[in-house]
N, C-alpha and C positions, 0 to 999 in steps of 0.2 A: 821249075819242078826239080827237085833235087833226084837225081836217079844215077846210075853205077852201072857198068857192066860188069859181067864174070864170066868167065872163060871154065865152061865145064867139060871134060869129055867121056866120050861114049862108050859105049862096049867096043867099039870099034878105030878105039884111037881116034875118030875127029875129035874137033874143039867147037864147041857149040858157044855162041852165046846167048847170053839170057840179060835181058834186063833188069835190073831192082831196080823200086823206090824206096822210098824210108818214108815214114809216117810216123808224126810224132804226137801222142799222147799225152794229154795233160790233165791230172785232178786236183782243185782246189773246192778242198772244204774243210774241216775238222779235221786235227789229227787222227783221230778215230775215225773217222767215216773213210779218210784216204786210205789209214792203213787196211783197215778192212776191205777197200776195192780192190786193193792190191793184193790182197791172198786170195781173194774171190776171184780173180781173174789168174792166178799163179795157181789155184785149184780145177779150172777148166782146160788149162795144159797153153793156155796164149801166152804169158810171159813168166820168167823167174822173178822172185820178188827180188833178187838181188841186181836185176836189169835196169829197174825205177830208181834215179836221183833221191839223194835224202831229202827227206822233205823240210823246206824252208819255208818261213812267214810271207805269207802271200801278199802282203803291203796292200799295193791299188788292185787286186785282182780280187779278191773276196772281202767277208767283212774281217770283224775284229777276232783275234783268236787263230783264223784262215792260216794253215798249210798249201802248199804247191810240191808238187812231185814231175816228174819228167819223164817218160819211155820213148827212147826213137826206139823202130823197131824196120827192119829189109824187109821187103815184099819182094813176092820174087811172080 
């Protein structure tokens, strides 16, 4: 599991920490159908669309035509 820690502190000078994971998101379909999930999801406030990998030919992952995009994103 890939996770991180960070060291935050408090109103009170401690150092707290917190764990993150990173979670990564993938869409292959269309270049249209990706771009569009990608501003559909950058319009509900979950990612900027300049966070998403340019999107590349999906080769063995979709059909013919198929785009692939990328988001890791921290969880906290």
């Amino acid at each position: 599991m890939a996770e991180e820690f960070v060291r935050l502190e408090d109103n009170s000078s401690n150092q707290v920490q917190v764990r993150r994971e990173k979670i990564k998101h993938i869409l292959v379909d269309s270049p249209e159908l990706v771009r569009r999930t990608i501003y559909q999801l950058h319009t509900t406030g979950y990612a900027e669309v300049g966070s998403w990998s340019k999107p590349v030919i999906a080769s063995n992952l979709g059909e013919s035509g198929d785009v692939v995009s990328l988001l890791i994103r921290w969880q906290v």
